[in-house]
N, C-alpha and C positions, 0 to 999 in steps of 0.2 A: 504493500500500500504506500508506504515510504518514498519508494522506488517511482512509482506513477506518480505520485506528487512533486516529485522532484522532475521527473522530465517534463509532465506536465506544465509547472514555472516555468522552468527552461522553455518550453516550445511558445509558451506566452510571450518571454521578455525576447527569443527572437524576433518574432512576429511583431512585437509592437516597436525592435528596433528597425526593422524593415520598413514596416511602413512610418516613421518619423521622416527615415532617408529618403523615404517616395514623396513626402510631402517638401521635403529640404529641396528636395529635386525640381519638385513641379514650381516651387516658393522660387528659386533661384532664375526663371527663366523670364521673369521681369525684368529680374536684376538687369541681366546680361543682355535685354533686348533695349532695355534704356539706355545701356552703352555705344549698343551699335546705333543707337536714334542719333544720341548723341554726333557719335563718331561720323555718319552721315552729314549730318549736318554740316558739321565743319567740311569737308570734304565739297559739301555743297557750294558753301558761302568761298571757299579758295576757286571754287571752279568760276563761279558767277562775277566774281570781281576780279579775276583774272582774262575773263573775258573766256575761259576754257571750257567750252560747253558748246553742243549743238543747236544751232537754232531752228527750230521747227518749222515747216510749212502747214498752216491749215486746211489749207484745200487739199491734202495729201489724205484729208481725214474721213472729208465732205462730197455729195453727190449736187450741189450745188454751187451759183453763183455765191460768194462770198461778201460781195459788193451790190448783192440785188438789197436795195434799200426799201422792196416792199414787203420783205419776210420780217415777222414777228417773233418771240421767243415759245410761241404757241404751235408754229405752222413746221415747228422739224421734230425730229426722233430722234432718241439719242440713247446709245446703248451703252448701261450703268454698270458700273462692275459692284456684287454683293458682300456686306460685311467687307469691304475694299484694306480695311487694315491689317487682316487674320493672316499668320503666318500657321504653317502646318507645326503644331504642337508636339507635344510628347505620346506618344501610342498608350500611355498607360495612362494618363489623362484620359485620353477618348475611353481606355477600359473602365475609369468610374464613372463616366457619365452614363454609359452603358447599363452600368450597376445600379446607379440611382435615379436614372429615366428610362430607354431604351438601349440597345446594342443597333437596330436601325436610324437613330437617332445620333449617338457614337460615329456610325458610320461616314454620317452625313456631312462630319465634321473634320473629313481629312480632304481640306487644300487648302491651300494657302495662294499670297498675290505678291506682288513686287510690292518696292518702294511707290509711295504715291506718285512719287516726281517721275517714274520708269512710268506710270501709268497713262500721266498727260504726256510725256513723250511720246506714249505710243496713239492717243486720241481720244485718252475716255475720259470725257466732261461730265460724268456722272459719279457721284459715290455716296456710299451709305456708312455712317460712323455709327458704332454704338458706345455711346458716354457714359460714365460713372465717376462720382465725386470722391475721389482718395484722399484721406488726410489734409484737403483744401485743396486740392487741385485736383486739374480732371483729366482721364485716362480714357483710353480706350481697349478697352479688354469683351472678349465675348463671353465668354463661363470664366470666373474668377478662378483661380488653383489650377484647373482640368483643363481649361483650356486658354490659356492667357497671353497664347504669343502673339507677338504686335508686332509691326513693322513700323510704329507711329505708339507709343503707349503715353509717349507726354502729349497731350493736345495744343497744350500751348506751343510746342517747338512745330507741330504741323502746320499749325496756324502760319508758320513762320516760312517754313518749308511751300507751301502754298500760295505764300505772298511773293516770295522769291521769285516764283515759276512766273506767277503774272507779270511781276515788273521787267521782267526781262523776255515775255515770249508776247507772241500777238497772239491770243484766243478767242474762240468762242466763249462764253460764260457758260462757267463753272457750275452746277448744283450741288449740293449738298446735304444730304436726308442724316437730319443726328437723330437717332432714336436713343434717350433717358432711357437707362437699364438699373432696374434694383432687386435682380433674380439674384435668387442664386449668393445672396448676403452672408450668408451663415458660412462661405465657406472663405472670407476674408472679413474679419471684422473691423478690419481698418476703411472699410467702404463707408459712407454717411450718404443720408433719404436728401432728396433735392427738397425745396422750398422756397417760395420767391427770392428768398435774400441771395440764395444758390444761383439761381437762374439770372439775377439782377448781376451778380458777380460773372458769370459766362457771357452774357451781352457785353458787358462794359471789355472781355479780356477778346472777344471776336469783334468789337468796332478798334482797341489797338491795337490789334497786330495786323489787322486786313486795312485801316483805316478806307482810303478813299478806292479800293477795291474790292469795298461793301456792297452792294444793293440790298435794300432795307424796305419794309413797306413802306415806311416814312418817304420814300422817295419815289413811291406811285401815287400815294396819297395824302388829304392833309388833313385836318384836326378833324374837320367838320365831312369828312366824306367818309364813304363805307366801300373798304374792298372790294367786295363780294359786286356791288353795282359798277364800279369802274370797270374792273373787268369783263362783266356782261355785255355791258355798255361801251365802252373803249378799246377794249383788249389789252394787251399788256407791250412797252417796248419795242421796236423794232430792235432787229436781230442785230445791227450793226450798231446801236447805242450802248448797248449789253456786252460788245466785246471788252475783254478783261476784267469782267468783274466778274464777283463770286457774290453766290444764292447761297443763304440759308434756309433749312426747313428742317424746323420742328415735327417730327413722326408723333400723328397721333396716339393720343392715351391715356394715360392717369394724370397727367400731367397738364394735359391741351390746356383748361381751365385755369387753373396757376398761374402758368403762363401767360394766357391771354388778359387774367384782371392785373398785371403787373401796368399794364395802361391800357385799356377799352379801344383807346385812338390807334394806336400800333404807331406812336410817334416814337416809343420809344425803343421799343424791342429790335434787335439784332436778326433773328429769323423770320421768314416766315410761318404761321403757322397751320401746320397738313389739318386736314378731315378725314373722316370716313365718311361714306357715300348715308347719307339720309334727305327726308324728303323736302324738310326744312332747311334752307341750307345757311350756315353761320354768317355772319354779318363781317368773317376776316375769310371765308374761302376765297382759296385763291388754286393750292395746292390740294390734289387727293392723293391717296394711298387707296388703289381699288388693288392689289395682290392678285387674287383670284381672276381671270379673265374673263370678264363676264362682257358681253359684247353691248349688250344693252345701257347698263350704267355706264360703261366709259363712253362710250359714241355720246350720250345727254350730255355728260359733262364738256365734253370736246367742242361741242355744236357752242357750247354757251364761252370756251375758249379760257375754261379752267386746265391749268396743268395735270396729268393723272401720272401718277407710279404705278406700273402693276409689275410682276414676275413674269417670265418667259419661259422659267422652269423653277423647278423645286428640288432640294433633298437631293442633291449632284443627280439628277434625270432630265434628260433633255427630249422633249415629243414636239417633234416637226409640227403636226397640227399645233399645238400649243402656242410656239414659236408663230404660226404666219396668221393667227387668231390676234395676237395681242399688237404685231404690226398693222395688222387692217381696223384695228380698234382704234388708230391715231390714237394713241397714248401715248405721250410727248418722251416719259422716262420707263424706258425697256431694262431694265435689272437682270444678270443673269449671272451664273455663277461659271460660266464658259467663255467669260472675255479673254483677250489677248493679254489681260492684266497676271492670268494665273501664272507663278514659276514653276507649276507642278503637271501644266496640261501639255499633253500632246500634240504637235502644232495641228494637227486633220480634225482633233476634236474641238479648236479655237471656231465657235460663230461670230459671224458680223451682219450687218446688214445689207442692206442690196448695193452692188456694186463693192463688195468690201468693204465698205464702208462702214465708221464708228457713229457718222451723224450724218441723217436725210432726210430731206425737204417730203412733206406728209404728201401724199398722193393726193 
């Protein structure tokens, strides 16, 4: 009996040395990926003011005139690369999320993408951040612990990385879908719940580092007007006012409302703020999040010359149908997880849009 208790202990205080080390493991891959943010960076900032760097052409990108002054920021397509910051994690990571979600779900979760700056180099004016507030500043991580590798985990330094690329390239305008993340808490307690003051602090750090390479609602509208009828009524920007700036958008959520009483007028706020599709529609739509392809809702919103996000696939699956459904839906931001952006995809299985193309003028 002795004996079994004794190995018993023993097979315990393995075990629980084991996995301390898996956790040391998966803990340390922050560390080291804020390093290499870092390290990037610089590397950036000697290239850009050394003048060492490629300059891009846009129309390298595009199935259109570049200079036709009658396109709006409504009337192209533009194909977004998903979770745009995730680098392929640790395999034993994706094994507990397996454990405490799914093993299809796990699965879902092995690829990864370049640097942001590799991404507009190559044409993708689309990306999707997911935010979390650390310690007072804000990251970007998808599952804390399991799966946290970033290519971008300081937001503030992106912010920067992102400014860079504009002042020094001629673009199309940028979008940006940040979606507030607070899953998945319990497995970094160093994580803190957003709250106006939160959010009031995120505007004030996206109007400094982007300064006049903002678009803001404030700058479609003013005190006394309502988003939602400008847009109906106006449309939004032509497509050549809009070069070199950057969109923000708030991903609807638990959050939208927060955010939006932080000032009713949107004189103040840094993003725009997403919807989900209902029949009523809010007095700041501008932007939707329709995911699902549903042909009906996005054509209504499109006709009225609202922005829509939807998926083109899901869950690393890609279905042709799907794919030529959500093009013919004129939904402005096509999201997929088979951009040109991944380091991990096979060049045959990279989609674009017509004409190879990253961005194109709507049918």
């Amino acid at each position: 009996m002795k004996k079994f208790i004794k190995i018993s202990l023993k097979t315990v205080f393995v075990l629980l040395i084991l996995f301390m080390g898996i956790v040391l493991r998966l803990s340390l891959v922050r560390t080291v990926d804020i390093n290499k943010q870092e390290k990037h960076l610089e590397a950036l900032k000697e290239a850009y003011e050394s003048n060492q760097y490629e300059v891009i052409d846009e129309s390298d990108f595009t199935n259109f005139d570049l200079n036709d002054s009658s396109l709006k920021l409504d009337d192209i397509q533009i194909l977004a690369s998903h979770n745009s910051y995730k680098k392929v994690g640790p395999a034993i990571g994706r094994f507990f999320v397996g454990l405490g979600d799914s093993f299809s779900e796990a699965k879902a979760l092995n690829y990864g993408y370049q640097t942001i700056t590799d991404q507009l180099n190559l044409g993708i004016r689309s990306f999707e951040f997911d935010l979390r507030y650390r310690n007072g500043s804000f990251e970007l991580t998808h599952v804390p612990l399991v799966d946290n590798s970033s290519q971008a985990v300081k937001f503030d330094l992106l912010l920067e990385e992102i400014k860079w690329f504009s002042d020094y390239q001629t673009h199309l305008p940028i979008i940006i879908l940040v979606e507030v993340k607070d899953d998945w808490t319990m497995l970094d307690p160093a994580l803190d719940p957003f709250d106006q003051d939160v959010f009031m602090l995120l505007d004030d750090l996206i109007k400094d580092k982007l300064s006049s390479s903002l678009f803001k609602p404030s700058d479609m509208v003013g005190s006394q007007q309502n988003l939602k009828d400008v847009i109906i009524n106006d449309g939004w920007p032509s497509l050549q006012s809009l070069f070199n700036q950057v969109i923000f958008v708030l991903h609807p959520g638990s959050y939208t409302s927060s955010y939006y009483d932080i000032d009713q007028t949107l004189q103040s706020q840094s993003m725009f703020i997403g919807s989900n599709y209902q029949e009523i529609l809010p007095s700041y739509a501008s932007f939707f999040v329709q995911n699902d392809v549903d042909l009906e809702i996005i054509s209504s919103l499109v006709d009225q010359h609202f922005m829509v996000r939807t998926r083109i696939d899901a869950n690393l699956e890609f279905i042709q149908s799907r794919f030529d459904d959500a093009v013919s839906s004129g939904a402005q931001i096509l999201t997929t997880d088979f951009s040109v952006g991944r380091y991990d995809l096979d060049r045959e299985d990279v989609i674009y849009l017509e004409d190879n193309k990253m961005v194109i003028k709507k049918d």
